[in-house]
N, C-alpha and C positions, 0 to 999 in steps of 0.2 A: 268677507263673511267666513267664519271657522266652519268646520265641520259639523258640529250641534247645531248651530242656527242653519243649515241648509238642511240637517236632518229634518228639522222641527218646519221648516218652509216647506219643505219636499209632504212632509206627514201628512200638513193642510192640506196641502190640493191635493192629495188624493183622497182624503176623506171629503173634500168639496166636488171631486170627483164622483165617488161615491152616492153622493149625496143628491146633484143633478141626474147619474143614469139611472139612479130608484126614481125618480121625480119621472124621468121621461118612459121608463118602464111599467108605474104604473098607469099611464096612460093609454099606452098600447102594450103588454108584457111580450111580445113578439122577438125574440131573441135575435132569432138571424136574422130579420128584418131590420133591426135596431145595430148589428155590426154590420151587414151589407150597404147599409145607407148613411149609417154616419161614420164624420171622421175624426170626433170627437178624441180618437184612442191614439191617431197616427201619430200628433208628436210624441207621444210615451213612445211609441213603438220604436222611435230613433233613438232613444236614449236607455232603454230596457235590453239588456243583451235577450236571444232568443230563448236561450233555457231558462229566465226566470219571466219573459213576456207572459205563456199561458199564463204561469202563476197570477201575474198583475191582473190578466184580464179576470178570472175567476173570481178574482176577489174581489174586481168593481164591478162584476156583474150580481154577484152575491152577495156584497157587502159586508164583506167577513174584515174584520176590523183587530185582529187578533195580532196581539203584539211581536209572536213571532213570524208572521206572515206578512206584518208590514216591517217589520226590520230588514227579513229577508230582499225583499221589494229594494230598499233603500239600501243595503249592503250593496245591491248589483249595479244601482245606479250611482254611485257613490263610490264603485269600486275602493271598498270598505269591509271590515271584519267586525262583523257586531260587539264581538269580544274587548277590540280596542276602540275604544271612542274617542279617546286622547292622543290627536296628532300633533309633533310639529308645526312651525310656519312651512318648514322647509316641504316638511310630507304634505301638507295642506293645500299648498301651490301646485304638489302632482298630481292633486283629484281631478279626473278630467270634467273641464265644463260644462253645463248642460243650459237649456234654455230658461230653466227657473230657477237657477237662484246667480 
């Protein structure tokens, strides 16, 4: 899988992401309640360095869907520079792994 298609896979689930914690939020809108008790977030958590995690949570908890705030998001998991999207085989094989793609 190159690097756009895991961009483009990574994008989905977080806007399906998105999309379930609005669902479950508007149920109960209880914030802390809703990260105290679910673990809905933790595998992101493994794979989100710590300086861009707040960001990631802010945004599926607010649903901000903004093009530079999901790049960002995906530059850190991805350990990737939004500016170049065109890697290599060779640079493509250094992306480290992650659980979704």
């Amino acid at each position: 899988m190159n690097i756009l298609e895991k961009r483009r896979l990574l994008k989905n689930k977080i806007f399906s992401l998105q999309d379930e914690v609005s669902r479950i939020l508007s149920i109960d809108n209880d914030v802390d309640k809703f990260l105290d008790n679910s673990n809905i977030l933790d595998e992101w958590e493994e794979i989100i360095p710590d300086a861009e995690y707040g960001i990631f949570v802010m945004a599926i908890l607010n649903n901000i869907k903004r093009k530079s705030v999901i790049n960002k998001i995906l530059d850190s998991i991805l350990n990737t520079d939004e500016s170049n999207f065109k890697v290599s085989a060779a640079e493509n094989n250094n992306i480290k792994q992650h659980p979704f793609c």
